[in-house]
C-alpha positions in Angstrom: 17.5 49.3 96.2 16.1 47.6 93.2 13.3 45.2 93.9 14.8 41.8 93.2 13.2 39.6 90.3 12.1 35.8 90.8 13.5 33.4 88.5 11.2 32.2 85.8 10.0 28.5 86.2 12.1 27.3 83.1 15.1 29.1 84.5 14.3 27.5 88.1 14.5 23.9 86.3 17.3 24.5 84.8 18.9 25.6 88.2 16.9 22.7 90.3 18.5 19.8 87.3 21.9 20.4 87.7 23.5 17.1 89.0 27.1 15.9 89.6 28.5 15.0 86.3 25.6 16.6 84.8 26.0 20.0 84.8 23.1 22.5 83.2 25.7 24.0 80.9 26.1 24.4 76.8 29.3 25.5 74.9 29.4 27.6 72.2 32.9 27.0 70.7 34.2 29.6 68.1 37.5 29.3 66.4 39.4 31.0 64.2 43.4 32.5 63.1 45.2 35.9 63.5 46.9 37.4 66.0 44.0 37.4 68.7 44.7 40.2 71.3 44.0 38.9 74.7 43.5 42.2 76.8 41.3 43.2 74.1 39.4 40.5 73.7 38.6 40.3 77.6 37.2 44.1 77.3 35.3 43.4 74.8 33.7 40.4 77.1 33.2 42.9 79.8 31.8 45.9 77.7 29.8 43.5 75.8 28.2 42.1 78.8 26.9 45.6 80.2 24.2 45.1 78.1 22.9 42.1 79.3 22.7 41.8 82.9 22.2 38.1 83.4 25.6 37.6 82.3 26.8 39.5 85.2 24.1 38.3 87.7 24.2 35.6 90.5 21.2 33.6 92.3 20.2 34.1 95.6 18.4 30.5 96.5 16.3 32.7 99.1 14.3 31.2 101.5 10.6 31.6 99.3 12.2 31.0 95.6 15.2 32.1 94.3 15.8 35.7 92.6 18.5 37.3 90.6 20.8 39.6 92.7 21.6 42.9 91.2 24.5 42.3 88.9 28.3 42.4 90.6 29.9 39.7 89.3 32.1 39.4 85.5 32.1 36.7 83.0 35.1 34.3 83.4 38.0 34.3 81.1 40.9 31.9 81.4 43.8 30.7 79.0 45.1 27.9 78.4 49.0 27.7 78.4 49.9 24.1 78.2 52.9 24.1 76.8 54.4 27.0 79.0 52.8 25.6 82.4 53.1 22.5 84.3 49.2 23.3 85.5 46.7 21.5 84.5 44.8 23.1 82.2 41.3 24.3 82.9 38.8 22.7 81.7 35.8 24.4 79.6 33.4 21.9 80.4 33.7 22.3 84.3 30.3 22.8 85.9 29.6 26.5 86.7 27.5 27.8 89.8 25.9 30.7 89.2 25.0 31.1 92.8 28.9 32.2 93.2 29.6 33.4 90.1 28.7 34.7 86.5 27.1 31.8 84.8 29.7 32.6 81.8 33.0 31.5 81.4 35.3 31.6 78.3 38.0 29.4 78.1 40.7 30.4 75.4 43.5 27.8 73.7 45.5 27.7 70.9 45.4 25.3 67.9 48.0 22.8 66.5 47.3 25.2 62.8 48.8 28.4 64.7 45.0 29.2 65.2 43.2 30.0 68.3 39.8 28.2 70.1 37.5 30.0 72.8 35.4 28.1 73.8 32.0 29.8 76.3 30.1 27.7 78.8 26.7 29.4 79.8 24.5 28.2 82.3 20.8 27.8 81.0 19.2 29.6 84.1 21.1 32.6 82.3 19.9 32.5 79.1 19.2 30.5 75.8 21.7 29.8 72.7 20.1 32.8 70.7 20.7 34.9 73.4 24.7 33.4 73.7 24.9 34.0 69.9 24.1 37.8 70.5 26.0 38.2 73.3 29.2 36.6 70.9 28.0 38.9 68.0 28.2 42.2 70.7 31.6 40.8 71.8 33.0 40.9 68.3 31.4 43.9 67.4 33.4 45.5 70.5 36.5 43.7 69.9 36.4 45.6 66.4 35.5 48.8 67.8 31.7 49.3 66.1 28.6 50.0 68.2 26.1 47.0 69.1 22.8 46.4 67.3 20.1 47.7 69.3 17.7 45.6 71.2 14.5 45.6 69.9 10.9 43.9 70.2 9.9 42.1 67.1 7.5 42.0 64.8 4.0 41.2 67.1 2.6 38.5 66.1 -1.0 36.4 66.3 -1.0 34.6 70.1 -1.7 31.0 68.7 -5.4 31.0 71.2 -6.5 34.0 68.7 -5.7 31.8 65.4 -6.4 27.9 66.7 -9.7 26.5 68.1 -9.8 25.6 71.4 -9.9 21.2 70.5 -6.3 21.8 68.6 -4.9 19.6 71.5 -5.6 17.6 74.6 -5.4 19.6 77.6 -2.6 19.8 80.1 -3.4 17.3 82.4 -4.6 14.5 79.5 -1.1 15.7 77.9 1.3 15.1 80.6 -0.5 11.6 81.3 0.2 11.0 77.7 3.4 12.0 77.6 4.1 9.9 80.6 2.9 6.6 79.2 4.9 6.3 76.4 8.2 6.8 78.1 11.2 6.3 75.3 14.0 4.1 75.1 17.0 5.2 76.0 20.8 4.4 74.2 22.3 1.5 76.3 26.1 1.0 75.5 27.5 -0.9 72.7 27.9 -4.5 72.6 31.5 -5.6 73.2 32.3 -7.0 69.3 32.3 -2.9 68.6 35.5 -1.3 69.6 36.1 1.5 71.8 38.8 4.1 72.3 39.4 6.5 74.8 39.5 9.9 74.3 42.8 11.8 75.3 42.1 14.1 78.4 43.1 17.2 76.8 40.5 16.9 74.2 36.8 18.4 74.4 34.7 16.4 75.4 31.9 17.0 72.1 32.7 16.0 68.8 31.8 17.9 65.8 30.9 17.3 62.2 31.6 19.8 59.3 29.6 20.0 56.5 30.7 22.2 54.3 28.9 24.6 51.7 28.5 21.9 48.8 27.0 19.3 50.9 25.1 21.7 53.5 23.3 22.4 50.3 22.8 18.9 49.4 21.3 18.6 52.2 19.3 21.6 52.7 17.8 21.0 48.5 17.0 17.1 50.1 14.8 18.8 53.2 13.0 20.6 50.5 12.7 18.4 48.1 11.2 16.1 50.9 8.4 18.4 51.9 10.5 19.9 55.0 12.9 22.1 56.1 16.7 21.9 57.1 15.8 21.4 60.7 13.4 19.1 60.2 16.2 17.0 58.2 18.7 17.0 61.4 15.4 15.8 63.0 15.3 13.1 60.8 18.7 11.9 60.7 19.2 11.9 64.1 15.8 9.6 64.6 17.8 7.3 61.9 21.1 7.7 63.9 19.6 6.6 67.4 17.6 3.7 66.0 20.6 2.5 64.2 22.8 2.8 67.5 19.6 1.2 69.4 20.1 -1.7 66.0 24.1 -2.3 67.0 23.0 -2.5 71.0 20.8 -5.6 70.0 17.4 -4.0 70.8 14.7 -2.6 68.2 11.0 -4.0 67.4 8.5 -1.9 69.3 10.9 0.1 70.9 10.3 4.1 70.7 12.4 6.6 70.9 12.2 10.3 71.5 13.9 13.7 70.2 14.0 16.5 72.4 14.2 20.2 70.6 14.4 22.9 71.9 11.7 25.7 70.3 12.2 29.5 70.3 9.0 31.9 71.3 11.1 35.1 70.5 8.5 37.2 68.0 10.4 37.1 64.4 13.3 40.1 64.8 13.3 39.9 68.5 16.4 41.1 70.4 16.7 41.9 73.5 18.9 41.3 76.6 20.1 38.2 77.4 17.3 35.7 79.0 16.0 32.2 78.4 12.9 32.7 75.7 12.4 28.9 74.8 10.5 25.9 75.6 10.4 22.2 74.4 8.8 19.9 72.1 8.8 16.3 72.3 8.7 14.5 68.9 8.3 10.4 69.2 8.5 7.9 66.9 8.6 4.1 66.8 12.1 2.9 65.7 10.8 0.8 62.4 9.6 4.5 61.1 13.4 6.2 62.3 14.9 3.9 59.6 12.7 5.3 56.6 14.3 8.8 56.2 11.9 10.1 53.1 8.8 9.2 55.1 10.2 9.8 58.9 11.0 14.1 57.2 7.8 14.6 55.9 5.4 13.5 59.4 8.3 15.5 61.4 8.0 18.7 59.0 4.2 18.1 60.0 4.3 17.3 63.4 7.0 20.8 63.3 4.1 22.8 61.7 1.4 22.1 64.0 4.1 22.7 67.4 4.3 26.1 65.9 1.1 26.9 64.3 -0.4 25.7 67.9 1.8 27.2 70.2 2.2 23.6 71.6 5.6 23.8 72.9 4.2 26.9 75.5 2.4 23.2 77.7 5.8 22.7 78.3 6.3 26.1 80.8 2.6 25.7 81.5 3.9 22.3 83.4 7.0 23.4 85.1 4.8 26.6 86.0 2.8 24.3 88.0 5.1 22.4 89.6 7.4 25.6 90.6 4.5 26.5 93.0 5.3 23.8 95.5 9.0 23.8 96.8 10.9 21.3 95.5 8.6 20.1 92.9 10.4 20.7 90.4 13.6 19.3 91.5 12.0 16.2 92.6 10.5 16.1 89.1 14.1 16.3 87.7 15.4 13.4 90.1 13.0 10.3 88.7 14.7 7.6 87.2 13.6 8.2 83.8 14.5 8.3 80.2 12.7 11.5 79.1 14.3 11.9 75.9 16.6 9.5 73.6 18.7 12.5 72.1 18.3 16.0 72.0 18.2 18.0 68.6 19.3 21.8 68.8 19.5 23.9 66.0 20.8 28.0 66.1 20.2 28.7 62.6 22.5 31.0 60.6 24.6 32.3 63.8 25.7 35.5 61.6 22.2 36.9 61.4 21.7 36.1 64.9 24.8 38.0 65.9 24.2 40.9 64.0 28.2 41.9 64.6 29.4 45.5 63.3 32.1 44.0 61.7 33.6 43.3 58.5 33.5 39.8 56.5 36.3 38.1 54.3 34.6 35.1 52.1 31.8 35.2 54.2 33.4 34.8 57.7 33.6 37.4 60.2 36.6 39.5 60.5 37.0 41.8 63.4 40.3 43.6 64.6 42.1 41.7 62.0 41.5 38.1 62.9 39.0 36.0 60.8 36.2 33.8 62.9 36.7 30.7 61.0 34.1 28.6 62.1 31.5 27.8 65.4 30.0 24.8 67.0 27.6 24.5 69.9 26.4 21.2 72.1 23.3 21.3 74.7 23.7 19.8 78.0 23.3 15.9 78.4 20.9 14.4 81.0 20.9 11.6 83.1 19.0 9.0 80.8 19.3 11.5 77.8 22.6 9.5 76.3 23.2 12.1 73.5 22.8 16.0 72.8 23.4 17.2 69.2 23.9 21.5 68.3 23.6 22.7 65.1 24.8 26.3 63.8 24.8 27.5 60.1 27.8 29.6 59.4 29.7 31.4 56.4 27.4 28.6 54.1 28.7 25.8 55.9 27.5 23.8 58.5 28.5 22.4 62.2 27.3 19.8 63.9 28.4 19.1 67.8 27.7 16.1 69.8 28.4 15.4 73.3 27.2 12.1 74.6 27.3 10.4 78.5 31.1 8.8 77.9 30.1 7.6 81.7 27.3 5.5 80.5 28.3 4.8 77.1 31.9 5.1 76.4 34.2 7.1 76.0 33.9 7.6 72.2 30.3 7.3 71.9 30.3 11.0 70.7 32.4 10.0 67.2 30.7 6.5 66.9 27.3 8.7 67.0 28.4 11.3 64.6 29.5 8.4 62.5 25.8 6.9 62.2 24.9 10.6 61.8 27.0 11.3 58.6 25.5 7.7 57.5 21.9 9.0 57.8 22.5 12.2 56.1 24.0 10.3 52.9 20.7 8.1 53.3 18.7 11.2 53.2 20.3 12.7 50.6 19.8 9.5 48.2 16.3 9.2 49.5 15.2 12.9 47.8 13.9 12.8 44.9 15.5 14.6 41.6 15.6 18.7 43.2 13.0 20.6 41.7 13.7 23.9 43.6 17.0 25.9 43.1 19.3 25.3 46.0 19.7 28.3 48.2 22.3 28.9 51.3 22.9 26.6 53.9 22.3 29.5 56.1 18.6 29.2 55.9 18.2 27.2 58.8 15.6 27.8 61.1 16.7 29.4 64.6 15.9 27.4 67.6 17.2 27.9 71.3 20.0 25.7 72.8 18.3 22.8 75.5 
């Protein structure tokens, strides 16, 4: 019998922070048309998922830690019938436990266009959003028939202690008491004079933004022109969306708020089997600098530079390593009735390259079996305290951007009224960029971090 394998301290916070109405799930929503063959498709799930165990794994809680059981279970796959069944439909979004079950379920619908939506939940003790985008580019590569790409370990590089001197940063226990006195504001709920409307309860509960290829390269040629990359742009906007929500609430002045992203420690070409290779940065700002977009990109491209040059975001697992030494640290850790993080900012980069799918394209989509994958969006999980969680994924040159906010705690359309104040910053950051001086290249050249 094989030796069973402990559960890494990020994956153990991510199973210890699962709450009711909070669960530690992301979706990775792909759409697209054709006739999409439902026995095939589900094969290709299963064969797909030989090669990456996780997906096929439970967790045993165990009496000294808990440990991944060899894999015996499937990833879920349901339909959605509505107009043929009087059942109510099941819901995508539903918390998983992966001490039952897979921590994968896909949940498949059809459009109002004739089209068809599958939508995957994953929980993040499984693995990352890189590791999801595989795992989608091996399901369409099997769908068409074509053999996977194979796993492989990088390109090595430089271990950030062999490049940085030893003063690059305070240490871990100066850190954490920093980080813990300037605790962040978080979104509060609209003042009544703005309206709200509920959202119907067949709809997702995210709502996305598409950019398409013109103004994903408007915005991409404004990054650059700024001194900063795509990612650090989304960065920026969505500083300049939550201070102009925190504006609306009636708060502001010396109030700070905090962006959460997600940072991937993969080695450049990395691929292997599904797992959760990530860790965090925290990026804070004080909210009269969120509402100057030209300056706010160029000291987050910086501060961006120095988490990766330094290997800063590694404190983050050095933390939660310490804590996952005493039982029920870390979920105690999880339960304090803080606001760590205003928003959280997730980007997945071009999704194609990170699927690597043996499969034909038609005007830059994917094409597998004869359907066409028309388009992808992703969200992060939301946290109690964390009002808003925004995904961002690059595809066929355009551009997706998911939100899904705490309708509990701020109502029921907070996720449109904060994509609205998004779209708002983006044309602010656009207008801010100086004439472009650099030829504009593909949206797809956004950076690749994990999912929270």
């Amino acid at each position: 019998m094989a030796p069973r394998i402990r559960l890494t301290p990020f994956e153990q916070l991510m199973l210890d922070d699962a709450r009711r109405g909070y669960p530690m799930c992301f979706h990775i929503e792909c759409a697209g048309s054709g006739s999409l063959d439902r026995e095939r498709f589900a094969a290709a799930v299963r064969s797909a998922a030989r090669r990456h165990p996780r997906l096929r794994s439970r967790i045993d809680p165990g009496l000294f830690g808990p440990t991944w059981l060899p894999p015996d279970r499937e990833p879920d796959i349901e339909w959605v019938d509505s107009a043929a069944s009087r059942e109510p439909a099941p819901r995508p979004w539903r918390p998983i436990d992966p001490r039952v079950t897979s921590g994968v379920r896909f949940v498949g619908s059809e459009t109002a266009s004739a089209g068809w939506r599958i939508v995957m939940t994953v929980h993040h003790a499984v693995c990352d959003g890189l590791a999801a985008c595989e795992y989608w580019g091996d399901i369409w590569t099997a769908y068409h028939g074509g053999e996977p790409a194979p796993f492989s370990p990088g390109r090595p590089v430089a271990r950030p202690a062999d490049t940085q001197p030893a003063h690059c940063g305070p240490g871990l226990l100066a850190a954490c008491r920093e980080f813990a006195a300037l605790m962040p504001a978080a979104l509060t709920a609209p003042r009544s004079s703005f309206p709200q409307t509920a959202a119907a309860d067949d709809e997702l509960p995210y709502a996305t933004l598409q950019l398409d290829a013109a103004r994903a390269s408007q915005l991409r040629s404004a990054a650059i022109d700024l001194g900063g990359t795509v990612n650090d742009a989304i960065v920026a906007v969505t500083f300049g969306a939550a201070a102009e929500w925190t504006r609306r609430a009636g708060a502001g002045g010396d109030t700070r708020l905090r962006v959460l992203m997600p940072v991937s420690l993969r080695a450049p070409g990395e691929r292997l089997p599904a797992r959760n290779h990530m860790s965090y940065a925290f990026l804070d700002r004080r909210f009269d600098e969120c509402l100057q977009p030209a300056t706010l990109l160029a000291s987050l491209a910086a501060a961006s530079r120095w988490v990766q040059g330094t290997g800063a975001a590694a404190r983050f697992l050095d933390t939660i390593g310490v804590l996952a030494r005493v039982p029920w640290a870390l979920q105690a850790a999880t339960r304090m009735p803080l606001c760590m993080a205003t928003v959280v900012t997730s980007s997945l980069g071009n999704i194609t390259r990170r699927m690597r799918a043996a499969v034909p394209t038609r005007d830059g989509c994917l094409a597998p079996g004869g359907v066409t994958v028309e388009s992808f969006a992703c969200v992060p999980p939301i946290r109690p305290g964390t009002g808003v969680a925004l995904g961002v994924i690059a595809y066929a040159d355009a551009m997706s951007i998911g939100v899904l906010a705490d309708s509990n705690r701020l109502g029921a359309d907070a996720a449109r009224r904060f994509l609205d104040l998004l779209e708002r910053q983006i044309d602010a950051l656009v207008t801010a960029a100086p004439p472009t001086t650099v030829a504009p290249r593909p949206a797809d050249a956004l950076p690749a971090h994990a999912l929270e």
